[in-house]
C-alpha beads as a LAMMPS data file, in Angstrom:
LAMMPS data file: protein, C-alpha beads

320 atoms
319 bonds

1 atom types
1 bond types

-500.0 500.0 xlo xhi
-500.0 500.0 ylo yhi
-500.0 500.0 zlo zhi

Masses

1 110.0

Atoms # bond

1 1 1 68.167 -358.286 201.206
2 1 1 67.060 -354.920 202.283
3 1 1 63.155 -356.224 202.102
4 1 1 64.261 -358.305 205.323
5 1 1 64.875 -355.184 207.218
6 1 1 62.509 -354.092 209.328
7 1 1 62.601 -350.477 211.004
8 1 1 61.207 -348.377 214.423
9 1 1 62.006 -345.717 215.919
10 1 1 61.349 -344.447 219.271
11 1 1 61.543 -340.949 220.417
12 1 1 62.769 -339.225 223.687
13 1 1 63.864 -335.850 225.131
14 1 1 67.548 -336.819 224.698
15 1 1 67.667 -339.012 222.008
16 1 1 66.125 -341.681 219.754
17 1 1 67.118 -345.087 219.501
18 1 1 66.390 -346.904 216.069
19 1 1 66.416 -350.256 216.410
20 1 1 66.920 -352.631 213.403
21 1 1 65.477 -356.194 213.617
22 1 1 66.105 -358.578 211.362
23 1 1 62.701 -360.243 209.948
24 1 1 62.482 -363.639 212.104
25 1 1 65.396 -363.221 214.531
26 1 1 65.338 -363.227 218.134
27 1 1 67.342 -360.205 218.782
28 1 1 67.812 -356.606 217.867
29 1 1 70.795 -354.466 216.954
30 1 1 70.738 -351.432 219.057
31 1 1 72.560 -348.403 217.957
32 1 1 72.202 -345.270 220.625
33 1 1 71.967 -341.371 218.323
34 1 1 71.883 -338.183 219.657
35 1 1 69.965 -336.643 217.339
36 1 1 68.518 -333.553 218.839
37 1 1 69.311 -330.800 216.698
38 1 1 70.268 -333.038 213.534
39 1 1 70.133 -331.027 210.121
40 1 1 70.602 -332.987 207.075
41 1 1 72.751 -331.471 204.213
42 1 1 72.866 -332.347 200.935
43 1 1 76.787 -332.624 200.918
44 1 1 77.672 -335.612 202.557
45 1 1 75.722 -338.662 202.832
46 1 1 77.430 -341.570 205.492
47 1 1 76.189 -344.814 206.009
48 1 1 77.138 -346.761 209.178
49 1 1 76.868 -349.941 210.129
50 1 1 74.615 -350.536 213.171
51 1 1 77.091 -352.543 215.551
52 1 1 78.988 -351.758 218.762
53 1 1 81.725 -352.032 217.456
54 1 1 81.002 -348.925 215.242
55 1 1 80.272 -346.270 217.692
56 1 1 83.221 -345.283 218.659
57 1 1 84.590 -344.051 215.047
58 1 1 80.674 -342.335 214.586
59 1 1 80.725 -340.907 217.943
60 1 1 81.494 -337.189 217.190
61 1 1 78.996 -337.253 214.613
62 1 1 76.078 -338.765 216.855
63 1 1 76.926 -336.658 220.087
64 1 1 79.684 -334.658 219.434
65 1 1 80.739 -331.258 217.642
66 1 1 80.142 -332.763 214.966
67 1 1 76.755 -333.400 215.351
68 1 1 74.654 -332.583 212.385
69 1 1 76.703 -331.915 209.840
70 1 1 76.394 -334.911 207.163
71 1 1 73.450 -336.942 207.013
72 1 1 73.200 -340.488 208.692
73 1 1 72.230 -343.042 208.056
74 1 1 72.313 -346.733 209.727
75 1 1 72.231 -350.592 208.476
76 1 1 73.726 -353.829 208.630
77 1 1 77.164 -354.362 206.561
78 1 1 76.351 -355.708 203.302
79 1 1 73.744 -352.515 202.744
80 1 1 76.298 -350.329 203.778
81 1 1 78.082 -351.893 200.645
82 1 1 75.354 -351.442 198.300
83 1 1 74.291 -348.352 199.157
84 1 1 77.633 -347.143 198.470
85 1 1 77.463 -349.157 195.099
86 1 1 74.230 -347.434 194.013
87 1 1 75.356 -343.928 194.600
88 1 1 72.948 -343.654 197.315
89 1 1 75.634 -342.699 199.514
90 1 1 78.716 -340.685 199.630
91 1 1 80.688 -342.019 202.429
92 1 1 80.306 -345.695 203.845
93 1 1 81.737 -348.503 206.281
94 1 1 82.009 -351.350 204.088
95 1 1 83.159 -354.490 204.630
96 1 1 86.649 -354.934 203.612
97 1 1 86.136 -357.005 200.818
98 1 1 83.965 -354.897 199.228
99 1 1 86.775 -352.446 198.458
100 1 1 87.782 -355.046 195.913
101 1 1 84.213 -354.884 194.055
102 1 1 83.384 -351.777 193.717
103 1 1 85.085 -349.668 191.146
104 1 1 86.915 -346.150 192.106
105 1 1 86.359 -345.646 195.745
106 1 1 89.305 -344.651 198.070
107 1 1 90.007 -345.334 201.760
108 1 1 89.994 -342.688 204.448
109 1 1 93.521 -342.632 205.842
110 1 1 94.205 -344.325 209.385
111 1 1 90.687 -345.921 210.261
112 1 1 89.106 -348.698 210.268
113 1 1 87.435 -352.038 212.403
114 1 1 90.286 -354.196 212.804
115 1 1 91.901 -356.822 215.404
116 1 1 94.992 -357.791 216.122
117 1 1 94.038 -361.122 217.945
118 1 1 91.145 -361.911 218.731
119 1 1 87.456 -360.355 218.572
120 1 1 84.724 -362.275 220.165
121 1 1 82.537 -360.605 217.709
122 1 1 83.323 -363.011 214.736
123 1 1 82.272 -366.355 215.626
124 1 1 82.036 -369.997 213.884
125 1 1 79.859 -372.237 215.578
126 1 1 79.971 -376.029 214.804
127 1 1 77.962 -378.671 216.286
128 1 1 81.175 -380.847 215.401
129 1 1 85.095 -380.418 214.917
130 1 1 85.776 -378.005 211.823
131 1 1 87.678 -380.867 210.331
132 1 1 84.330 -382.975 210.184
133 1 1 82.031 -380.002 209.271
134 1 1 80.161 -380.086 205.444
135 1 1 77.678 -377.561 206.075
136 1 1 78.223 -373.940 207.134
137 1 1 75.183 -371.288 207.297
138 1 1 76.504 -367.711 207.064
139 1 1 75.356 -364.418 208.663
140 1 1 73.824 -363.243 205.539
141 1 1 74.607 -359.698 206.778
142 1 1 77.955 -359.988 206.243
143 1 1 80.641 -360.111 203.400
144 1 1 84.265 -359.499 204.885
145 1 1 83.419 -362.048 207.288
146 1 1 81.735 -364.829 204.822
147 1 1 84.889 -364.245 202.709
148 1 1 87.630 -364.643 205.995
149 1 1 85.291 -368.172 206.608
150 1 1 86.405 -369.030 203.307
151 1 1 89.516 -368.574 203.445
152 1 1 89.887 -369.772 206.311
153 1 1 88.274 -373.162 205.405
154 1 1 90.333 -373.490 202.321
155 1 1 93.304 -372.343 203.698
156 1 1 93.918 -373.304 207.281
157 1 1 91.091 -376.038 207.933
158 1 1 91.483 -377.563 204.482
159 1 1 87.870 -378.044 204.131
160 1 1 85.334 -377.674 201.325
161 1 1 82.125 -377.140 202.967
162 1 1 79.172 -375.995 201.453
163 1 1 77.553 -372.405 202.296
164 1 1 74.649 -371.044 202.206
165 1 1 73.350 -367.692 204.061
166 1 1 70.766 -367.457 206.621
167 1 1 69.521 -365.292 208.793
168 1 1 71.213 -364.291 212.197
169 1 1 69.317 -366.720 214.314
170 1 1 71.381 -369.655 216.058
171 1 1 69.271 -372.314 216.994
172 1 1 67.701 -372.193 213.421
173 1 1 71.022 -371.992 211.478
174 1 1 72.330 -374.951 213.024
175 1 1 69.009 -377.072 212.448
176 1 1 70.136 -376.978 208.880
177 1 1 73.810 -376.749 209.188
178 1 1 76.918 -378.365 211.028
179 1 1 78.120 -375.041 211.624
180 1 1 76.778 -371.235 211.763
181 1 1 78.878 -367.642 211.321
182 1 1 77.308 -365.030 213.676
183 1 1 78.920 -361.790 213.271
184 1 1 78.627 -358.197 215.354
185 1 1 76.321 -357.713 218.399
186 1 1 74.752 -361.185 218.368
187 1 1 78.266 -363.142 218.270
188 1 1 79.023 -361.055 221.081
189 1 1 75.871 -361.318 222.858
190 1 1 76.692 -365.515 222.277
191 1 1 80.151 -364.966 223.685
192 1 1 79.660 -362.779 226.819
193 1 1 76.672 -364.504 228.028
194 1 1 76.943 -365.090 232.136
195 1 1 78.197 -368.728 232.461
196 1 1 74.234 -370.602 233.746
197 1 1 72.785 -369.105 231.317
198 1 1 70.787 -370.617 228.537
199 1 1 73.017 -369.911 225.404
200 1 1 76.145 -371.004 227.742
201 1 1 74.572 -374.599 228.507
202 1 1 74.229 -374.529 224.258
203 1 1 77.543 -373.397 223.704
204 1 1 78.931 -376.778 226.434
205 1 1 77.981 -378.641 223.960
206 1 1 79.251 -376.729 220.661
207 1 1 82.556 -376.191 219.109
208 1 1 83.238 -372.720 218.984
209 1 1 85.753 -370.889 216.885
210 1 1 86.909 -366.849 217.118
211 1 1 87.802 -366.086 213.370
212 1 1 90.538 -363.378 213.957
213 1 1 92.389 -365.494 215.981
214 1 1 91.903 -368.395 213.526
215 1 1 93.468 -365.884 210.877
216 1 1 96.344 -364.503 212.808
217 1 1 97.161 -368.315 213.572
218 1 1 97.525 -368.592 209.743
219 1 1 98.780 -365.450 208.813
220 1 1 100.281 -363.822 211.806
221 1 1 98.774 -360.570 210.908
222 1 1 95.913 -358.842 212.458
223 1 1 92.297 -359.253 210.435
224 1 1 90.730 -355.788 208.734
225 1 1 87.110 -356.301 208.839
226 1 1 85.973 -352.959 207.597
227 1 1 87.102 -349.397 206.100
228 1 1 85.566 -346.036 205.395
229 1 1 85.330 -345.636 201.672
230 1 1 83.798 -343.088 199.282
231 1 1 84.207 -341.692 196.051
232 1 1 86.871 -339.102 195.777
233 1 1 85.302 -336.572 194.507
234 1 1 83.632 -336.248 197.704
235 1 1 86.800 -336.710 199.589
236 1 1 88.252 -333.132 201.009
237 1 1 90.961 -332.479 203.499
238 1 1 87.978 -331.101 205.696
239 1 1 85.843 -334.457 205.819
240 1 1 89.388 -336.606 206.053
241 1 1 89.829 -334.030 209.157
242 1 1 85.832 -334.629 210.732
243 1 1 86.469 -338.689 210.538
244 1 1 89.376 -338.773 212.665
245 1 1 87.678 -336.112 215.043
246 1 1 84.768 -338.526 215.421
247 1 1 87.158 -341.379 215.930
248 1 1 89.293 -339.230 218.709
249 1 1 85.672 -338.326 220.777
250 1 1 84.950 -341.613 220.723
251 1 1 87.951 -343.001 222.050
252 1 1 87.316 -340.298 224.878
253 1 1 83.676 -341.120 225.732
254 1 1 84.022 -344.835 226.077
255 1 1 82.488 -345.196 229.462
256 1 1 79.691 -343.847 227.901
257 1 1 79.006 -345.899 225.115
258 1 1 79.549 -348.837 226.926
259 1 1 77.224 -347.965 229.335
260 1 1 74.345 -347.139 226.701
261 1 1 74.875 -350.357 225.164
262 1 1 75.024 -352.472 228.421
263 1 1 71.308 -351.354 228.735
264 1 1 70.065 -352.258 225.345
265 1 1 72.772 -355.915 225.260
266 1 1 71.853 -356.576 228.904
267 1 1 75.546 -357.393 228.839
268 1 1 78.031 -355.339 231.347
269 1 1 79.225 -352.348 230.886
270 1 1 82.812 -353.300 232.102
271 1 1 82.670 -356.169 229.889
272 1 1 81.956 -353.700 226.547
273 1 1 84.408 -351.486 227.409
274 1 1 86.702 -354.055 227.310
275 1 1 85.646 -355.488 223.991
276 1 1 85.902 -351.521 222.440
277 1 1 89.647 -351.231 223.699
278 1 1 91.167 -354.862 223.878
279 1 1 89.296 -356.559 220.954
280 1 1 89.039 -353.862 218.093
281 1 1 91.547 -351.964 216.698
282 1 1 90.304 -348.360 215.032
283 1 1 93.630 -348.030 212.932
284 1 1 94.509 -348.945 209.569
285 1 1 98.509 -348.849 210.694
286 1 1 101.220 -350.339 208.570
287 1 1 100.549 -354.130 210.636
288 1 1 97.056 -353.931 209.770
289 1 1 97.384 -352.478 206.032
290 1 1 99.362 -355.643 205.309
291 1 1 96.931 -358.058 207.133
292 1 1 94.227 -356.092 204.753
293 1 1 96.686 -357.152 201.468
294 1 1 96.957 -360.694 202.323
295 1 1 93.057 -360.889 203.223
296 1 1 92.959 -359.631 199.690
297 1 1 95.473 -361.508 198.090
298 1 1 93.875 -365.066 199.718
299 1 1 91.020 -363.889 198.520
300 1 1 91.614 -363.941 194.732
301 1 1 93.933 -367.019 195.198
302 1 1 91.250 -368.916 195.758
303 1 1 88.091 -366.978 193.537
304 1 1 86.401 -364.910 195.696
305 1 1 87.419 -361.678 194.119
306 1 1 88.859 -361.562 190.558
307 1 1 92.035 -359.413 191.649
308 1 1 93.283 -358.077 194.092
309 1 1 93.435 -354.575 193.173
310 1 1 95.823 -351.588 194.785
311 1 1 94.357 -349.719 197.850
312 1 1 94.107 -346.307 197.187
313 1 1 94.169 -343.334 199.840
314 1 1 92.245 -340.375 200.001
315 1 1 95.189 -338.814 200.805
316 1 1 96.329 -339.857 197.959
317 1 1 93.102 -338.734 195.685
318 1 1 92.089 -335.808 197.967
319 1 1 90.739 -332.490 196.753
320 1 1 91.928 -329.110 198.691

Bonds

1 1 1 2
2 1 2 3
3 1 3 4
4 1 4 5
5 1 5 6
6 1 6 7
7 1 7 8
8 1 8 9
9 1 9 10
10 1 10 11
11 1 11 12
12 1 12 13
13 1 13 14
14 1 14 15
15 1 15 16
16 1 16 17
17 1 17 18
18 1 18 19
19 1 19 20
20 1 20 21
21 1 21 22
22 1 22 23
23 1 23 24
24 1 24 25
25 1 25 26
26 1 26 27
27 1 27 28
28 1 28 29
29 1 29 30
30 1 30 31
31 1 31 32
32 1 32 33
33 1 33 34
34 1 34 35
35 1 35 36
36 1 36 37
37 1 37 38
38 1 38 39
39 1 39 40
40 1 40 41
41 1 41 42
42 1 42 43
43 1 43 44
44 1 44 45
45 1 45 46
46 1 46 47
47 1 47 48
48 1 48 49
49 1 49 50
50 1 50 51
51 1 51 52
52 1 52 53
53 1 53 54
54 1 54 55
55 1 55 56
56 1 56 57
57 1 57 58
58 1 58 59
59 1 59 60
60 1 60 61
61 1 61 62
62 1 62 63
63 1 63 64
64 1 64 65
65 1 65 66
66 1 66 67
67 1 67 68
68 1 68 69
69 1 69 70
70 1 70 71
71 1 71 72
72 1 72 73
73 1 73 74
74 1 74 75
75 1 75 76
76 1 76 77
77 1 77 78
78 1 78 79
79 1 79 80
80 1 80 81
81 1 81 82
82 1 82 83
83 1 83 84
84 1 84 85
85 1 85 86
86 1 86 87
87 1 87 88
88 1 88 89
89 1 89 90
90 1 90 91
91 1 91 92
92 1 92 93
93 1 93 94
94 1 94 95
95 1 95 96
96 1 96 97
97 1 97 98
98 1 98 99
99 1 99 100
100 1 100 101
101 1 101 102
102 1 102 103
103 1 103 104
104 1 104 105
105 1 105 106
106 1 106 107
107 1 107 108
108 1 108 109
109 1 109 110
110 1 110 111
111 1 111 112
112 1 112 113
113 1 113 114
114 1 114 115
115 1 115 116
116 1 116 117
117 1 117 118
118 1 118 119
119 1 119 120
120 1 120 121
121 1 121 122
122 1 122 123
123 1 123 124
124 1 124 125
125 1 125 126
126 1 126 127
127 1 127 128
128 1 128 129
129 1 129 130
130 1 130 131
131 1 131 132
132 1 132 133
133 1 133 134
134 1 134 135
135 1 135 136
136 1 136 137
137 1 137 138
138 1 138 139
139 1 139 140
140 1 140 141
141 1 141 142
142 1 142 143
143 1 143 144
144 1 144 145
145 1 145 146
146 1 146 147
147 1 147 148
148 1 148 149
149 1 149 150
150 1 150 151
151 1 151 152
152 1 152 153
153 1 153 154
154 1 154 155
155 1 155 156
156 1 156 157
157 1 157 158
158 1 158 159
159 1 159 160
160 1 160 161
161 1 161 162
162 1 162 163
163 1 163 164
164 1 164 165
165 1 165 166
166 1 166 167
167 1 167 168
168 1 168 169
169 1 169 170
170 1 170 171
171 1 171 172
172 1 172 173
173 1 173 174
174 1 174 175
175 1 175 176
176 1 176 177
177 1 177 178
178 1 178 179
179 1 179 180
180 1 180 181
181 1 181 182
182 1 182 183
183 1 183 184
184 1 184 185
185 1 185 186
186 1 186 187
187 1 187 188
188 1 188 189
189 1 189 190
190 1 190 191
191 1 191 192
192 1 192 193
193 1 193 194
194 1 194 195
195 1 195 196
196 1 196 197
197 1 197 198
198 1 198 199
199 1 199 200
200 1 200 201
201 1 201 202
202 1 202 203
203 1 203 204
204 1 204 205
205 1 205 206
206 1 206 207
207 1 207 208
208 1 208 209
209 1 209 210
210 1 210 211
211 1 211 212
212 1 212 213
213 1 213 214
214 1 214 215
215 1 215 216
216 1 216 217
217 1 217 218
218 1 218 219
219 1 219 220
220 1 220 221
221 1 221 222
222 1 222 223
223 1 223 224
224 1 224 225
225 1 225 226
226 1 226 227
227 1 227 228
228 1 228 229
229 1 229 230
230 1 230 231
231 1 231 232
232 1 232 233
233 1 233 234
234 1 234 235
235 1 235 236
236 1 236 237
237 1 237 238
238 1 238 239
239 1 239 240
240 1 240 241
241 1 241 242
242 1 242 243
243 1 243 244
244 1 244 245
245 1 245 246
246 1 246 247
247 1 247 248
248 1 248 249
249 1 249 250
250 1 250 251
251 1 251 252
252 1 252 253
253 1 253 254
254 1 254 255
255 1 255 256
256 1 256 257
257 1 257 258
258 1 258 259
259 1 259 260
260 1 260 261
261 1 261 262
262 1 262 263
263 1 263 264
264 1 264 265
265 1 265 266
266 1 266 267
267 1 267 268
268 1 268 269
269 1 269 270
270 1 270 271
271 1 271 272
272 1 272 273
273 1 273 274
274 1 274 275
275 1 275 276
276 1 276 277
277 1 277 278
278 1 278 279
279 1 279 280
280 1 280 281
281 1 281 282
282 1 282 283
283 1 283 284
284 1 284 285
285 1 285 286
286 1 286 287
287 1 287 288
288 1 288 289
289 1 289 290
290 1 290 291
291 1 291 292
292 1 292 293
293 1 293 294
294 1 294 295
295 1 295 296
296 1 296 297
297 1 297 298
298 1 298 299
299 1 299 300
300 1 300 301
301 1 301 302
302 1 302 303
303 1 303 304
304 1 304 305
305 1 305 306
306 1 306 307
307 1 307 308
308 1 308 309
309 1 309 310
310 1 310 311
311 1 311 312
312 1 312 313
313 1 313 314
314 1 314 315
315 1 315 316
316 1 316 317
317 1 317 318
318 1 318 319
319 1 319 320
C-alpha cells in the first residue's frame, strides 16, 4: 500500500507542512511540524500517524523542548504498523490490533488514542439500515478500525457482510458498496461539515453510524484505537519520560493546534478543540486497558487474530 502514497512538502520561515494525499482521493491529511532546527539521530526512530487526532501526544516533539531529538517520521496507520514490523522504525503509533501481530513489542505506559463514548472520527456509512447492509468498503488505511467493524458486525449487528478495502473517497466507496468506513480527518471532515453544505445534503439521505459508541453500546467500555509500541530494547526510562512530556505540552497548547488545523480542515477551530478534549481520550487508564482486552479477546473469538496475547509494559521490560 505504500506505492499509493503520494508526498510534498512545502517550506516556510516557521515551519513546513507535509501533506499526504492519498492517490485518487479528494482530500488531504494535513499534519502542521515545526521543524526548524530538526537534527536527526540515529537513536530513536518514531513513526506517527498523520491525523488530528495525533498531535497532541507528538506535540513536544514537533514544537516543543523536545524538538529534535528522535527522528520523525509521518504516515497513515497501517504503515505506521509495518514500518514498525520491518525494523524500519524504533518507536510507532500502531493501530491497536496490531499489537496482537507483531511479535515482542511493548506498550509505552499511560498513552494512547482512545474514547470513552463517542468519536466522530470513526464512521460507518450505509446507504441502508446496518441490518440490511451486504457490502461494506473499508478505509484501507486502517486496521484497528476494520477489525472494531468486524466485530461489531458479528457481534452487535449480527451481520455477515462482505469487505473489501478501498480508498478513502466517499462517493466512490459507496458506488460499489452498501456501506463505507471512513476513519481520521476525513470522517471528521464528513461529520463536522456546516449543516447546507454539500456532504450534509449526502449524509440526509445516509445512515450513519459512530463506531465507539456502537462498541460501548455492546461492551460498555471505552474503544482503544491506537498505542505507542516499540521494541524494548529501545525502551529506556528516559524515552518513557520524553512521551509523556510530549503528551503533557500538548494538552497545554490546544488552542493552538486547533487553530492550525482549522486552516488546513476549513473546519472551526472551536469545533477541533472540542473533538481533541471531549472525543479522544490520551490515556491507557485501567477503564480503557480493559476495553483494549475485550477488543482483543472479540477479536480472536471470532478469527481475526489467532490469540489474544498478554499486553506487556515498558515499564515492565524497561532498561535503566
Amino acid at each position: 500500500m505504500a506505492e499509493d502514497l503520494e508526498f510534498e512538502r512545502f517550506e516556510g520561515n516557521e515551519r513546513f507542512s507535509r501533506v499526504i494525499r492519498q492517490a485518487g482521493a479528494r482530500g488531504a491529511l494535513l499534519y502542521w511540524v515545526g521543524f526548524r532546527g530538526l537534527r536527526k539521530v540515529k537513536s530513536l526512530r518514531i513513526s506517527i500517524v498523520q491525523y488530528l487526532n495525533t498531535a497532541s501526544l507528538v506535540r513536544g516533539f514537533t514544537h516543543g523542548p523536545l524538538k529534535g531529538k528522535y527522528e520523525l517520521s509521518f504516515t497513515v496507520p497501517s504503515q505506521c504498523a509495518e514500518a514498525l514490523r520491518m525494523g524500519t522504525v524504533d518507536v510507532a503509533i500502531i493501530p491497536a490490533i496490531e499489537y496482537q501481530r507483531i511479535e515482542g513489542l511493548v506498550v509505552l505506559p499511560d498513552l494512547s488514542i482512545a474514547s470513552k463514548k463517542s468519536v466522530r472520527s470513526l464512521l460507518l456509512i450505509s446507504k441502508k439500515p446496518i441490518k440490511d447492509v451486504e457490502r461494506i468498503a473499508l478505509d484501507r488505511s486502517s486496521r484497528s478500525t476494520q477489525a472494531l467493524t468486524r466485530i461489531l458486525c458479528a457481534k452487535r449487528w449480527q451481520i455477515e457482510p462482505e469487505f473489501f478495502e478501498a480508498k478513502p473517497n466517499l462517493e466512490e466507496m459507496l458506488e460499489t458498496a452498501d456501506a463505507a468506513l471512513l476513519i481520521g480527518d476525513p470522517a471528521l471532515r464528513f461529520a463536522m461539515n456546516e449543516t447546507g453544505s454539500h456532504a450534509a445534503k449526502v449524509a440526509s439521505n445516509l445512515f450513519v453510524y459512530d463506531l465507539v459508541e456502537k462498541w460501548r453500546g455492546l461492551t460498555s467500555l471505552p474503544a482503544v484505537l491506537a498505542v505507542w509500541a516499540g521494541r524494548p530494547e529501545v525502551i529506556t526510562k528516559e524515552v518513557v519520560h520524553d512521551f509523556q512530556e510530549s503528551l503533557a505540552f500538548g494538552l497545554q497548547h490546544l488552542d493552538e493546534i486547533s487553530e492550525e488545523a482549522a486552516a488546513g480542515m476549513n473546519l472551526p477551530a472551536p469545533e477541533l478543540r472540542r473533538y481533541l478534549t471531549e472525543n479522544i481520550d490520551y490515556r491507557l487508564d485501567a477503564e480503557n486497558l480493559q476495553g483494549l482486552r475485550r477488543y482483543f479477546d472479540l477479536a480472536a473469538e471470532i478469527g481475526i487474530i489467532e490469540k489474544a496475547r498478554e499486553i506487556v509494559m515498558a515499564e515492565e521490560a524497561v532498561k535503566v
